[in-house]
PDB file of N, CA, C and O in Angstrom, chain B, residues numbered from 101:
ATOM      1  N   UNK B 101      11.601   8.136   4.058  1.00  0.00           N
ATOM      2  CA  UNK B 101      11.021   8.052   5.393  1.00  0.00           C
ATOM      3  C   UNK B 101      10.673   6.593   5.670  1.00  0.00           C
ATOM      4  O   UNK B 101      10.265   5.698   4.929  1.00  0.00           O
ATOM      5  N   UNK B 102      10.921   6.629   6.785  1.00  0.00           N
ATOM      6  CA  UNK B 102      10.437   4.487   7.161  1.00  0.00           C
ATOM      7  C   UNK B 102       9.972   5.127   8.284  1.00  0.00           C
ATOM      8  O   UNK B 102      10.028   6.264   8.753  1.00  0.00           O
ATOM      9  N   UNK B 103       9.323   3.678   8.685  1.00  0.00           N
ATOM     10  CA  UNK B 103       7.983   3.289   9.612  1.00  0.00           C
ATOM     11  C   UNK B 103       8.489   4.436  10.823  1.00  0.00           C
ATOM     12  O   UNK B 103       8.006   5.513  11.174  1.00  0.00           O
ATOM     13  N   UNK B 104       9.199   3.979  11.088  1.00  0.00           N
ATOM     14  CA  UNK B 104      10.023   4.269  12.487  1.00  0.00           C
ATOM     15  C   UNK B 104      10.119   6.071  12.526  1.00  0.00           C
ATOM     16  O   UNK B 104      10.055   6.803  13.513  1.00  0.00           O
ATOM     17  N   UNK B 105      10.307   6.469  10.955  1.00  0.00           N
ATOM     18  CA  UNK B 105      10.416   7.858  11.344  1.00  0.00           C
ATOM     19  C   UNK B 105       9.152   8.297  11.458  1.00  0.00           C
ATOM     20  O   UNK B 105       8.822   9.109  12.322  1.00  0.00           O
ATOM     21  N   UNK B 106       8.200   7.705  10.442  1.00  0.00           N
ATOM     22  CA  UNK B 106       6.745   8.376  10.721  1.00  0.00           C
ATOM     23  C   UNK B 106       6.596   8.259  12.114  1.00  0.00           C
ATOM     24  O   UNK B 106       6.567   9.342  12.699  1.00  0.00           O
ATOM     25  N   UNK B 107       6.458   6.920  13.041  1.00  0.00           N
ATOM     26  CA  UNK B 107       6.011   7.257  14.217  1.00  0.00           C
ATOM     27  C   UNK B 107       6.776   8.198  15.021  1.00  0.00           C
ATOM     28  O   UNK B 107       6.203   8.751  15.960  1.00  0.00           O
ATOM     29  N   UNK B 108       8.085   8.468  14.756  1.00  0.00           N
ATOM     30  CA  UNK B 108       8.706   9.756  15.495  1.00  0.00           C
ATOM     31  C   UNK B 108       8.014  11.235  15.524  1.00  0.00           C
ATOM     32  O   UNK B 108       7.782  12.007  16.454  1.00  0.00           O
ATOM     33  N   UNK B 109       7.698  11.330  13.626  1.00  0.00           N
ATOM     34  CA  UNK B 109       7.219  12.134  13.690  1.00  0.00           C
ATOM     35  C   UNK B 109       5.514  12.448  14.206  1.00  0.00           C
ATOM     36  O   UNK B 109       5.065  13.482  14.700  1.00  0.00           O
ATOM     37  N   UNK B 110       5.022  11.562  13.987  1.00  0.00           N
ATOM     38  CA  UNK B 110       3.406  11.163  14.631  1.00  0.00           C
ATOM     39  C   UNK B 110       3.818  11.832  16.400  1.00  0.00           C
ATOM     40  O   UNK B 110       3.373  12.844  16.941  1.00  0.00           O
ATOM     41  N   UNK B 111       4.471  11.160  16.753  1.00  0.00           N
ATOM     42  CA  UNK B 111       4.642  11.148  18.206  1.00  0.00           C
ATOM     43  C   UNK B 111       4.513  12.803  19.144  1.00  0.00           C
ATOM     44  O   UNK B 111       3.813  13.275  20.039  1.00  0.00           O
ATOM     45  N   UNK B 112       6.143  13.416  17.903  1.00  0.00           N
ATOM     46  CA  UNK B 112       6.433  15.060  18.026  1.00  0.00           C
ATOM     47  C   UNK B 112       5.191  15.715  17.926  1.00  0.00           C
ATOM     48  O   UNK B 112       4.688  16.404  18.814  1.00  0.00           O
ATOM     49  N   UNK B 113       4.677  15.461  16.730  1.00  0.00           N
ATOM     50  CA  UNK B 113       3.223  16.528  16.218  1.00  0.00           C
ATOM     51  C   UNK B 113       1.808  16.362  16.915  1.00  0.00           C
ATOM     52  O   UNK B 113       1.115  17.354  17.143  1.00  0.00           O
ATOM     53  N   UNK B 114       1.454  15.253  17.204  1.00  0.00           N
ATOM     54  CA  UNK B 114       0.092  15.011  18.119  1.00  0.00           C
ATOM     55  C   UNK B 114       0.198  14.793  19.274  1.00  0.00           C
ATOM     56  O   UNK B 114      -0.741  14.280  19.883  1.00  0.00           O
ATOM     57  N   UNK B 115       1.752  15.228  20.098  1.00  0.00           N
ATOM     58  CA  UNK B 115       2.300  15.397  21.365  1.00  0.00           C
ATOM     59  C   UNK B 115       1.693  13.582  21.893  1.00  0.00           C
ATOM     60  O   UNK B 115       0.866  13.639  22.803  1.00  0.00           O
ATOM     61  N   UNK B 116       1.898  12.708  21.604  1.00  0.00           N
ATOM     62  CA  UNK B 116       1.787  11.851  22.279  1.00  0.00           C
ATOM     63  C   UNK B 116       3.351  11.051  22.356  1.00  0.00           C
ATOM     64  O   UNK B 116       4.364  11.451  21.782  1.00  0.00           O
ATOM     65  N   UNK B 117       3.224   9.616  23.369  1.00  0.00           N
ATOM     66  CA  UNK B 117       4.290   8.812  23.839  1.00  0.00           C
ATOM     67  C   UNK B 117       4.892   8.218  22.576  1.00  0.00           C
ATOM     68  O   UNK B 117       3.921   7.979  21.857  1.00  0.00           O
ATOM     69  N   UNK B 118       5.711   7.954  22.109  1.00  0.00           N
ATOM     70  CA  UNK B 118       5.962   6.967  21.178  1.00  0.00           C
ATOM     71  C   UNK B 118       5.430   5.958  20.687  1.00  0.00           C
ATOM     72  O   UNK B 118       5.193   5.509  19.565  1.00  0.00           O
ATOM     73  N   UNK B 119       5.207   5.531  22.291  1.00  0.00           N
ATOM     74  CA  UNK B 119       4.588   3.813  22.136  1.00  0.00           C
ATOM     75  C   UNK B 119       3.013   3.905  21.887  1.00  0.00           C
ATOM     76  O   UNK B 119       2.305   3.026  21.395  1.00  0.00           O
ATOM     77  N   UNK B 120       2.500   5.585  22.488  1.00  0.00           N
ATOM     78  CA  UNK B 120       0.710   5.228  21.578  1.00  0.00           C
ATOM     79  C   UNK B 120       1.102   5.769  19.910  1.00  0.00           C
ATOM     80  O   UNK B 120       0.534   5.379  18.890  1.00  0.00           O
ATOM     81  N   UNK B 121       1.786   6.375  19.961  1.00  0.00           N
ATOM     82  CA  UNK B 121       2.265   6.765  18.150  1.00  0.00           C
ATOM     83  C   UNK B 121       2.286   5.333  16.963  1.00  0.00           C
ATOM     84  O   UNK B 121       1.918   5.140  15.804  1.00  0.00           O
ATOM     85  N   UNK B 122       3.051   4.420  18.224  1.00  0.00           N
ATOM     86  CA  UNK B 122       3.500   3.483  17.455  1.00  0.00           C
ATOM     87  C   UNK B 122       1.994   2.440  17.221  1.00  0.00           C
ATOM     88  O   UNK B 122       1.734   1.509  16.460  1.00  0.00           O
ATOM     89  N   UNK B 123       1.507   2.899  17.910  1.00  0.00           N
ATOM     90  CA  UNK B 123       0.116   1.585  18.064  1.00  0.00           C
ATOM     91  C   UNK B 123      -0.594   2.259  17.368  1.00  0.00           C
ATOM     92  O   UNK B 123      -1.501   1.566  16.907  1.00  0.00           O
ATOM     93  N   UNK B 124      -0.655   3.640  16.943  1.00  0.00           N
ATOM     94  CA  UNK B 124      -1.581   4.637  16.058  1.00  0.00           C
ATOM     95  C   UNK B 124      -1.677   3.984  14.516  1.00  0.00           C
ATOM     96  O   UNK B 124      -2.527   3.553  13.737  1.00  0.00           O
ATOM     97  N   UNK B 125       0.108   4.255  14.623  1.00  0.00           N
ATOM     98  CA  UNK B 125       0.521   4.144  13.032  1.00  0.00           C
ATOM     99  C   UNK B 125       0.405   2.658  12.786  1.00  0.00           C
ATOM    100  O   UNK B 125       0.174   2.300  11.631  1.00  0.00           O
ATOM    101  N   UNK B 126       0.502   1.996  13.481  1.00  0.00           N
ATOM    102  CA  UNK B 126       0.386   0.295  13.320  1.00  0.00           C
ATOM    103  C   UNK B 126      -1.101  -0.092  12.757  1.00  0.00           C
ATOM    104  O   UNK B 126      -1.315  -0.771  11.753  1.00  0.00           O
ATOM    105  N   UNK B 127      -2.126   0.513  13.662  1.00  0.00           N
ATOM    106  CA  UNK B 127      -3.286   0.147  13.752  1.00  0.00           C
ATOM    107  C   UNK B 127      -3.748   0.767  12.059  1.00  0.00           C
ATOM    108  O   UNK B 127      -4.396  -0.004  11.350  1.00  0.00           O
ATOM    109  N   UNK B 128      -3.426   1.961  11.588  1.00  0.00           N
ATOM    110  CA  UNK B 128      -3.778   2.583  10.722  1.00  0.00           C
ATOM    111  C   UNK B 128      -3.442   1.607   9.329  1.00  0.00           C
ATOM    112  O   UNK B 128      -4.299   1.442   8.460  1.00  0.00           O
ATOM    113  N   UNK B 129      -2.109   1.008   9.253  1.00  0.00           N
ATOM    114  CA  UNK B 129      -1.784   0.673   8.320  1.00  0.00           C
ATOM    115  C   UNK B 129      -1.990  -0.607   8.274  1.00  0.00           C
ATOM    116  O   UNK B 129      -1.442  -1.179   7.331  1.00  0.00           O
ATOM    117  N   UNK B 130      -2.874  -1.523   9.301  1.00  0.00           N
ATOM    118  CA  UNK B 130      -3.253  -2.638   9.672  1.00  0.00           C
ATOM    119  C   UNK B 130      -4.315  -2.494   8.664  1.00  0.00           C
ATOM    120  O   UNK B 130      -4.490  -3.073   7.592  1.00  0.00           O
ATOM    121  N   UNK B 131      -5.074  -1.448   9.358  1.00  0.00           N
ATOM    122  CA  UNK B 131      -7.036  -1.961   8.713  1.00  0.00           C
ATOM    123  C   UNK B 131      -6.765  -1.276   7.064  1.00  0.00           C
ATOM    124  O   UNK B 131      -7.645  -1.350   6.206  1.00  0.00           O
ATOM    125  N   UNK B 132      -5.696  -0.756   6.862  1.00  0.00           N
ATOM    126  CA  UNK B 132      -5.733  -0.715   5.068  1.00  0.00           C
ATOM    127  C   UNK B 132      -5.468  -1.927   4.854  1.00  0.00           C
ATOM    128  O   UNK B 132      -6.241  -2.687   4.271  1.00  0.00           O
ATOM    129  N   UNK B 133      -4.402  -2.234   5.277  1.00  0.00           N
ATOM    130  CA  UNK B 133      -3.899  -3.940   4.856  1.00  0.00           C
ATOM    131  C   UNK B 133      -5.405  -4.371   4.830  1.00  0.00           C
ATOM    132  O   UNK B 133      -5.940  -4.309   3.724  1.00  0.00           O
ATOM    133  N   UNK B 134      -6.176  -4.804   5.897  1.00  0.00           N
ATOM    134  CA  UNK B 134      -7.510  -5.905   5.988  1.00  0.00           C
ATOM    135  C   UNK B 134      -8.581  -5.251   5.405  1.00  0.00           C
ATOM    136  O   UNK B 134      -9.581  -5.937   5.192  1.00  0.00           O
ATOM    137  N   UNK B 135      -8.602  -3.904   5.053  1.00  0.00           N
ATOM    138  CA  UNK B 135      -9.456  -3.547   3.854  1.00  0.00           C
ATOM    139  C   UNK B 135      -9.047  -3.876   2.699  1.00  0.00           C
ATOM    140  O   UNK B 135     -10.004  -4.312   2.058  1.00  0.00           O
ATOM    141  N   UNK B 136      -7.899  -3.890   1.982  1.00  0.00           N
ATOM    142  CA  UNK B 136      -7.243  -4.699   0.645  1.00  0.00           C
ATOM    143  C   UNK B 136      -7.776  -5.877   0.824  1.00  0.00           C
ATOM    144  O   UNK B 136      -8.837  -6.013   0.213  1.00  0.00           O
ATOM    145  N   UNK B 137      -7.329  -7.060   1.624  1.00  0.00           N
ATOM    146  CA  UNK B 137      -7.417  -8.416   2.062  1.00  0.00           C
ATOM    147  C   UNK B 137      -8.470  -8.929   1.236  1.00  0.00           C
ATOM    148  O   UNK B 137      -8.532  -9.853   0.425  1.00  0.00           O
ATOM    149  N   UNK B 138      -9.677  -7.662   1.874  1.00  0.00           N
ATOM    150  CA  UNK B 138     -11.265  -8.053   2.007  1.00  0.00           C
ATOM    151  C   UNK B 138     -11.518  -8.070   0.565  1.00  0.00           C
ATOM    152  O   UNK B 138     -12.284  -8.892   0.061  1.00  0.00           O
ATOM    153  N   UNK B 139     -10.725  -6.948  -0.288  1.00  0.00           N
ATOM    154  CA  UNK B 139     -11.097  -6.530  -1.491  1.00  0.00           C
ATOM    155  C   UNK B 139     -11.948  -5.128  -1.917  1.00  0.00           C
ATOM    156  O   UNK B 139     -12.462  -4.716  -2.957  1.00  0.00           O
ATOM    157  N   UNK B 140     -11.818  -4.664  -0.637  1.00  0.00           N
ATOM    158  CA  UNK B 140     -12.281  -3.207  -0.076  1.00  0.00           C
ATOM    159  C   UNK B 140     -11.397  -2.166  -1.140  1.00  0.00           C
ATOM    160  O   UNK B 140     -10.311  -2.479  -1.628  1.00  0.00           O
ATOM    161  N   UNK B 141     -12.158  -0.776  -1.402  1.00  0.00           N
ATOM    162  CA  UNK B 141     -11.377   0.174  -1.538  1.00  0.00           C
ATOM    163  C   UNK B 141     -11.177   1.187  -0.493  1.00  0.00           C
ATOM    164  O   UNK B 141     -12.057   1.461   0.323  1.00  0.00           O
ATOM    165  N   UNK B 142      -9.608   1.943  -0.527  1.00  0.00           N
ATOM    166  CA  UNK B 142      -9.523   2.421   0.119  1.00  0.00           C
ATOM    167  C   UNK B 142      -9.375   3.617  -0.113  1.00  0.00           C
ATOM    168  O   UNK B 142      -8.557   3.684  -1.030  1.00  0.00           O
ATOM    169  N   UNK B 143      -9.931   5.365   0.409  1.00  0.00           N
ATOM    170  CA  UNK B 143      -9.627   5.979  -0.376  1.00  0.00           C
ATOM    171  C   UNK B 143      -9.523   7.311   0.673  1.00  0.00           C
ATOM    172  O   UNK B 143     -10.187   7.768   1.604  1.00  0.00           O
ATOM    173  N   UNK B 144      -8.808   7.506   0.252  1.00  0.00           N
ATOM    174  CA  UNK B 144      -7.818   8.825   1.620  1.00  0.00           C
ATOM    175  C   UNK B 144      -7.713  10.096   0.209  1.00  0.00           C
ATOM    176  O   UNK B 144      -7.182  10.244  -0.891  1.00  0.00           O
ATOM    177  N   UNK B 145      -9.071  11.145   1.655  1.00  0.00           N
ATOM    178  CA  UNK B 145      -9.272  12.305   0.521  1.00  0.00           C
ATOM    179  C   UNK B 145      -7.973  13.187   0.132  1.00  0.00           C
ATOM    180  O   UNK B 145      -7.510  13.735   1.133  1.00  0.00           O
ATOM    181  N   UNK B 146      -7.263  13.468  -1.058  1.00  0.00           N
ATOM    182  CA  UNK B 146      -6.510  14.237  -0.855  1.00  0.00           C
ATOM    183  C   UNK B 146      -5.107  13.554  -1.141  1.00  0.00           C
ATOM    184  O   UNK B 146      -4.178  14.126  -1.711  1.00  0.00           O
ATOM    185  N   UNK B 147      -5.088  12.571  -0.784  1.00  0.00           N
ATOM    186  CA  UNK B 147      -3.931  11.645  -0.429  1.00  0.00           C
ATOM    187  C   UNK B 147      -3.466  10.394  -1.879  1.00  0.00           C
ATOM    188  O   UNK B 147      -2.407  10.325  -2.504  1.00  0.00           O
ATOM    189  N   UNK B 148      -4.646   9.612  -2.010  1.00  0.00           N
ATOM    190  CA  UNK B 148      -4.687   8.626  -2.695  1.00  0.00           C
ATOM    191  C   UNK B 148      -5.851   7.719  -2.535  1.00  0.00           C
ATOM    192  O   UNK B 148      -6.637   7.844  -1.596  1.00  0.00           O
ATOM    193  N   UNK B 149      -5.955   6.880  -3.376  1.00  0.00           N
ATOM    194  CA  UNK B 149      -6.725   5.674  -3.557  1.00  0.00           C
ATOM    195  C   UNK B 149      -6.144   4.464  -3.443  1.00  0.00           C
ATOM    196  O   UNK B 149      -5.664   4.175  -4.540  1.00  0.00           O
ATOM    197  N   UNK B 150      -5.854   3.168  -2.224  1.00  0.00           N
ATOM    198  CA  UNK B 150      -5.913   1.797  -2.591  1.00  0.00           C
ATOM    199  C   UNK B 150      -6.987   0.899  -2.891  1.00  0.00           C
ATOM    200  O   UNK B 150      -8.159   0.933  -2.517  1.00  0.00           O
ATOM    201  N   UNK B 151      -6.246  -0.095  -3.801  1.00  0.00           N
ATOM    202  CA  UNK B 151      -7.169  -1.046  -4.382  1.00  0.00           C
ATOM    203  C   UNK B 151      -6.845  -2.012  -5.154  1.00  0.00           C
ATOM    204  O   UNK B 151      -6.033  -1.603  -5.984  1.00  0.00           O
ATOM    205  N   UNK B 152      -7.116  -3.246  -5.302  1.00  0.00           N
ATOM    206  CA  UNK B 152      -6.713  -4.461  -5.644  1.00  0.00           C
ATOM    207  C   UNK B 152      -7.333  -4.451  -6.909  1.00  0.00           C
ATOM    208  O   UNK B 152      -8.476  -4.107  -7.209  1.00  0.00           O
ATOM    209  N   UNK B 153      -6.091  -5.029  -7.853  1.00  0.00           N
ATOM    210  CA  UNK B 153      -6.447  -5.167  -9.223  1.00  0.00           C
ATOM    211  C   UNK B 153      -6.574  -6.631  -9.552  1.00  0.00           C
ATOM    212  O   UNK B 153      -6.016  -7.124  -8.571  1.00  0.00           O
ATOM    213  N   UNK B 154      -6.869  -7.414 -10.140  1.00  0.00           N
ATOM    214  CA  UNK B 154      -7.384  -8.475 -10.379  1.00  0.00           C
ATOM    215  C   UNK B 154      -6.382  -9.403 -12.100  1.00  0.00           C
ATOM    216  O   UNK B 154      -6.781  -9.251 -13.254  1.00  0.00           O
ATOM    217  N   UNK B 155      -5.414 -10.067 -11.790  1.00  0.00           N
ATOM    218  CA  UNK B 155      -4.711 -10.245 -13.075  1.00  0.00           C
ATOM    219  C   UNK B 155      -4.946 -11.797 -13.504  1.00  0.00           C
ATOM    220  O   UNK B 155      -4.925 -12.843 -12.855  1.00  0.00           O
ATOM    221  N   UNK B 156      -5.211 -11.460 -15.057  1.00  0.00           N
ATOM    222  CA  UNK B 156      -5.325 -13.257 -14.800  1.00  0.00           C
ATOM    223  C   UNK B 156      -4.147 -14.451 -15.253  1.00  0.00           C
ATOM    224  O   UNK B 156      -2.955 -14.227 -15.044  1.00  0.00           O
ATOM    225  N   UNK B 157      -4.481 -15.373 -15.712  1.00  0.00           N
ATOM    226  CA  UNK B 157      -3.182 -16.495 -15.604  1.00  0.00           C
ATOM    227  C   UNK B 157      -2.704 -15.989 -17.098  1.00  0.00           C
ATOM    228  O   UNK B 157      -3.278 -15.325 -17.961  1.00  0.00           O
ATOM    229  N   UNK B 158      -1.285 -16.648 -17.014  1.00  0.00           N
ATOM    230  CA  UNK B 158      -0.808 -16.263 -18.237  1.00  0.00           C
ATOM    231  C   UNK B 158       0.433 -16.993 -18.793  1.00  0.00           C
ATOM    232  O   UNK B 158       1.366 -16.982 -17.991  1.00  0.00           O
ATOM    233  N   UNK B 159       0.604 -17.418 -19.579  1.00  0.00           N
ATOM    234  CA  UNK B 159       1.817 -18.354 -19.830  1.00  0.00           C
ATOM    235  C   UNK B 159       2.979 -17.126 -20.493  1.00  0.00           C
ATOM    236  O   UNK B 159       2.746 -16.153 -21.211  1.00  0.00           O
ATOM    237  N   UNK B 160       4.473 -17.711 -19.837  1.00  0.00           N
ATOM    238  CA  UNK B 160       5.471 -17.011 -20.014  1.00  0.00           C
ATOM    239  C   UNK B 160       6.451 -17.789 -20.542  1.00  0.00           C
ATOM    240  O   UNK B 160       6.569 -18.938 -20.115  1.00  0.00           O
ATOM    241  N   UNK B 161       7.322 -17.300 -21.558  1.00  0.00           N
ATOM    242  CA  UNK B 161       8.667 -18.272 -21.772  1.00  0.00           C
ATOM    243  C   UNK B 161       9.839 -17.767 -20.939  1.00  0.00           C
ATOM    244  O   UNK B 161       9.670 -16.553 -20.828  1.00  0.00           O
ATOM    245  N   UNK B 162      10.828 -18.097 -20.372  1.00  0.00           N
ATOM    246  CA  UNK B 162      11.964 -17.701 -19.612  1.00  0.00           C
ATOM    247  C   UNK B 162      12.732 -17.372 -20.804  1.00  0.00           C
ATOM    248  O   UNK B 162      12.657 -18.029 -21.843  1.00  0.00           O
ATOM    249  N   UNK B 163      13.614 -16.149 -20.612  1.00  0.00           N
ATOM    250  CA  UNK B 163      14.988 -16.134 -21.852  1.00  0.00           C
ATOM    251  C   UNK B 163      15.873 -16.821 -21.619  1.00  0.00           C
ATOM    252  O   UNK B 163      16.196 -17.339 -22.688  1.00  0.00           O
ATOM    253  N   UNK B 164      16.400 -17.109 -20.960  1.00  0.00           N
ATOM    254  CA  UNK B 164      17.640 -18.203 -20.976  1.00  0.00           C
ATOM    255  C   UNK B 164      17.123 -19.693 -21.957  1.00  0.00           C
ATOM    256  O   UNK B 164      17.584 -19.876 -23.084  1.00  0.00           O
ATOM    257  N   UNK B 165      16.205 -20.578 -21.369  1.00  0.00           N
ATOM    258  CA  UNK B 165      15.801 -21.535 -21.660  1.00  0.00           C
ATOM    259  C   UNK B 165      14.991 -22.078 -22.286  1.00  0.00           C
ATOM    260  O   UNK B 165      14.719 -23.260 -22.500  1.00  0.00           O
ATOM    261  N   UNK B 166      14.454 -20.806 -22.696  1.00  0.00           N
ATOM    262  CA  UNK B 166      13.018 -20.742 -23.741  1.00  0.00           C
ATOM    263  C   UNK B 166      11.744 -21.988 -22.975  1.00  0.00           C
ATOM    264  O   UNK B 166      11.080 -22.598 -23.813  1.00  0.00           O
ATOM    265  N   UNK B 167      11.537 -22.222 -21.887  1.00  0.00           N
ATOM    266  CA  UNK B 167      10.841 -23.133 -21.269  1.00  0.00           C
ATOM    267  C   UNK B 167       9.812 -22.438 -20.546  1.00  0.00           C
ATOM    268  O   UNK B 167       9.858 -21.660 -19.593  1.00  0.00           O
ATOM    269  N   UNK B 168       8.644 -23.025 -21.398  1.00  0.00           N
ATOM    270  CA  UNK B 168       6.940 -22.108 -20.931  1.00  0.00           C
ATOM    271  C   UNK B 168       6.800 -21.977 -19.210  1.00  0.00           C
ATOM    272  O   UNK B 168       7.516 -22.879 -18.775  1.00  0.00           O
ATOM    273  N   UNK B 169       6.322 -21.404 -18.318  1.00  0.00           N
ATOM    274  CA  UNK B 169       5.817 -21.132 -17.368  1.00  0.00           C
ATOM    275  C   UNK B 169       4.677 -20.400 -17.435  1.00  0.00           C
ATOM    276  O   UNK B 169       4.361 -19.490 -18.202  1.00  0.00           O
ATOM    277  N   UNK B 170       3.792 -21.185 -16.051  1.00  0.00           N
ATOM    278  CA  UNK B 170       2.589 -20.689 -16.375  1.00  0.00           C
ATOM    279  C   UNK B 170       2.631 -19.686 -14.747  1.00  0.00           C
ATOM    280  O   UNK B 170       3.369 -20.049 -13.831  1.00  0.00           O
ATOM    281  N   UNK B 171       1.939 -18.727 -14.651  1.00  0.00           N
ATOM    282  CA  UNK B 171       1.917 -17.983 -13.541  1.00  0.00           C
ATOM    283  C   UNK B 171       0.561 -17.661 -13.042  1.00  0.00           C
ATOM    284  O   UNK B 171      -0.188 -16.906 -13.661  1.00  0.00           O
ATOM    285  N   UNK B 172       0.336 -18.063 -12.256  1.00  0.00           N
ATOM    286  CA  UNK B 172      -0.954 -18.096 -11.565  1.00  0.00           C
ATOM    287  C   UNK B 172      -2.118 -17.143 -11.401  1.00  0.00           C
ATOM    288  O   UNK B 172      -1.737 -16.551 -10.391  1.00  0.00           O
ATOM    289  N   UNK B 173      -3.403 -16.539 -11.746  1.00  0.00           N
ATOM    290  CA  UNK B 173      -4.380 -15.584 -11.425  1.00  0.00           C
ATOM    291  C   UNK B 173      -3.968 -15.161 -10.325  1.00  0.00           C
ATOM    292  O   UNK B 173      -3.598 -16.024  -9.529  1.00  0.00           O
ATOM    293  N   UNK B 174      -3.884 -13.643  -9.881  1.00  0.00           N
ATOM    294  CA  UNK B 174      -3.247 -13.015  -8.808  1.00  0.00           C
ATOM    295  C   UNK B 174      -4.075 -11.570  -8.628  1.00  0.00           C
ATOM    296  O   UNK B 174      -4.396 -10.824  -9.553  1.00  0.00           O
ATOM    297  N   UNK B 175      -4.297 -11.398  -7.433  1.00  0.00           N
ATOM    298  CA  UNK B 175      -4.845 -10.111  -7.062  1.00  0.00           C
ATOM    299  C   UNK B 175      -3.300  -9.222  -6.291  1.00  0.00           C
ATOM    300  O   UNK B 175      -2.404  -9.637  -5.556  1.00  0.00           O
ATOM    301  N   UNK B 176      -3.626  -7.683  -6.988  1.00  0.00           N
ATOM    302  CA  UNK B 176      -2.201  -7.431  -6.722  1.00  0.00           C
ATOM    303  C   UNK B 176      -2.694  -5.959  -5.749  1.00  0.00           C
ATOM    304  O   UNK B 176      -3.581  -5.365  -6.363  1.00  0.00           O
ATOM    305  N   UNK B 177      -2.397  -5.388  -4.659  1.00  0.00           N
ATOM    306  CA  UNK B 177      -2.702  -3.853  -4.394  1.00  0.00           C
ATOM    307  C   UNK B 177      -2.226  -3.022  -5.399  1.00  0.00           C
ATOM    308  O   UNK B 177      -1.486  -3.519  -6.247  1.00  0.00           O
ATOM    309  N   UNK B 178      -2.570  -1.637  -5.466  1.00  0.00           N
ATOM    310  CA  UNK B 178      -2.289  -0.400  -6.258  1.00  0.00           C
ATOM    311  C   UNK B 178      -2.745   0.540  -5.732  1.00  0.00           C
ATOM    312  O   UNK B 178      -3.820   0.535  -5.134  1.00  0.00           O
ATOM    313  N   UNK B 179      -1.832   1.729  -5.898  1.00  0.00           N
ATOM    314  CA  UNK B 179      -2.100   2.668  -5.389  1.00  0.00           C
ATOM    315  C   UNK B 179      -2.295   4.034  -6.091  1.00  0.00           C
ATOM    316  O   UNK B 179      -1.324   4.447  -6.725  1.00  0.00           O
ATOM    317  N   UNK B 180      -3.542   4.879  -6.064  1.00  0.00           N
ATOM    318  CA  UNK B 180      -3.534   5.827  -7.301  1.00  0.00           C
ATOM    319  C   UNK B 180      -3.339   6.914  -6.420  1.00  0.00           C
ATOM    320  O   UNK B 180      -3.987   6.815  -5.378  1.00  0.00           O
ATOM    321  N   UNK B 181      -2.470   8.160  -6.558  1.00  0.00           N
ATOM    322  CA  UNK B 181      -2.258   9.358  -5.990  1.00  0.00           C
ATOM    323  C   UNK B 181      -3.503  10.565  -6.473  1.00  0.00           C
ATOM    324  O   UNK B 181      -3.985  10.873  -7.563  1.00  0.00           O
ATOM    325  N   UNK B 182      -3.723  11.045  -5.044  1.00  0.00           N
ATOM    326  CA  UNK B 182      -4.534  12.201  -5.098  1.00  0.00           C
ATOM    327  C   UNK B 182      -4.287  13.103  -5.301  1.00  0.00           C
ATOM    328  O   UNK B 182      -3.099  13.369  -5.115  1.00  0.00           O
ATOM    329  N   UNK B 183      -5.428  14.506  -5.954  1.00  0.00           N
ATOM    330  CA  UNK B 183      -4.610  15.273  -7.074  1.00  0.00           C
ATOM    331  C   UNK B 183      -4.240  16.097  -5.937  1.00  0.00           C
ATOM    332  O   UNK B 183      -3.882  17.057  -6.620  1.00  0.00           O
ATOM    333  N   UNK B 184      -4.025  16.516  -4.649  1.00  0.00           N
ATOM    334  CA  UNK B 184      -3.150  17.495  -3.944  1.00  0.00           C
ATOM    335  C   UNK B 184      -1.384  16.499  -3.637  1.00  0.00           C
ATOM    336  O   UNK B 184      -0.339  17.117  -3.432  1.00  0.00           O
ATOM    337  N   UNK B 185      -1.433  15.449  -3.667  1.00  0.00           N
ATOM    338  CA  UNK B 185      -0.242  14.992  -3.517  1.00  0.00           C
ATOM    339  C   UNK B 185       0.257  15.019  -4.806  1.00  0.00           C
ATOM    340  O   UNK B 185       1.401  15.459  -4.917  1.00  0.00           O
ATOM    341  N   UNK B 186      -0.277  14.683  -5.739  1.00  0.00           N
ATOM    342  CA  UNK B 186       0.364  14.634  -7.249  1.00  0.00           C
ATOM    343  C   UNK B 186       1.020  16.816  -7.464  1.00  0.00           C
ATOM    344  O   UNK B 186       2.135  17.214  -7.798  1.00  0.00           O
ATOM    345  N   UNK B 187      -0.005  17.502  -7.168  1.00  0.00           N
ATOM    346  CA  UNK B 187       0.376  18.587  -7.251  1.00  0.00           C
ATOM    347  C   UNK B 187       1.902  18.755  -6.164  1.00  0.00           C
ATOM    348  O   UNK B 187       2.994  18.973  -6.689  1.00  0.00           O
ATOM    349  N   UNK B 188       1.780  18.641  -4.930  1.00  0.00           N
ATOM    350  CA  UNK B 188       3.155  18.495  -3.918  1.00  0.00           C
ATOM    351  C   UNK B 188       4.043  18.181  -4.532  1.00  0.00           C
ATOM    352  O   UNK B 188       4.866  19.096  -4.522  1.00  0.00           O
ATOM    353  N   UNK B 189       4.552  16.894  -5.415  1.00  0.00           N
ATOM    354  CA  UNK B 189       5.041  16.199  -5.909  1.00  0.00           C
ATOM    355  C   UNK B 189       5.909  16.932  -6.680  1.00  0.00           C
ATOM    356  O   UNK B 189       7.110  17.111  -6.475  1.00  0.00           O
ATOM    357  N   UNK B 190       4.646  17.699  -8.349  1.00  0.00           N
ATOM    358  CA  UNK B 190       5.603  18.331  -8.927  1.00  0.00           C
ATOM    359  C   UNK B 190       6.649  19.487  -8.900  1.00  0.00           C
ATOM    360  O   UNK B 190       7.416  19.649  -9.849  1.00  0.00           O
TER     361      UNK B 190
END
């Protein structure tokens, strides 16, 4: 499914226009984005949990060239599934 079909389907099921579907689903997946950003958790009952994990620096060798790289402290999103979607699933 991509963006485009959710808002199709958003649109069909809560009988609205496309274009408020599309500003629905936009807006929705906006303020998760700027709740991550913030460092917020996010947590959709039923559904899942987002949330930023925190990694720190770390030196790497490349295989080809055996030449160290270092890779920078990084905050990464993650997403943990809720136990009615994990049940759907199986």
């Amino acid at each position: 499914m991509t963006k485009k079909d959710l808002i199709e389907l958003v649109s069909q099921k809560a009988k609205l226009s496309k274009k408020a579907a599309k500003v629905a689903v936009e807006t929705f997946l906006s303020e998760i984005m700027k709740s991550l950003a913030s460092g917020e958790v996010v947590k959709l009952s039923g559904f899942g949990t987002f949330k930023t994990k925190m990694f720190k620096k770390k030196t790497i060798k490349a295989i080809g060239s055996k030449q160290s790289k270092d890779i920078a402290a990084r905050r990464m999103p993650r997403y943990i599934p809720g136990t009615k979607i994990k049940k759907m699933v199986k």
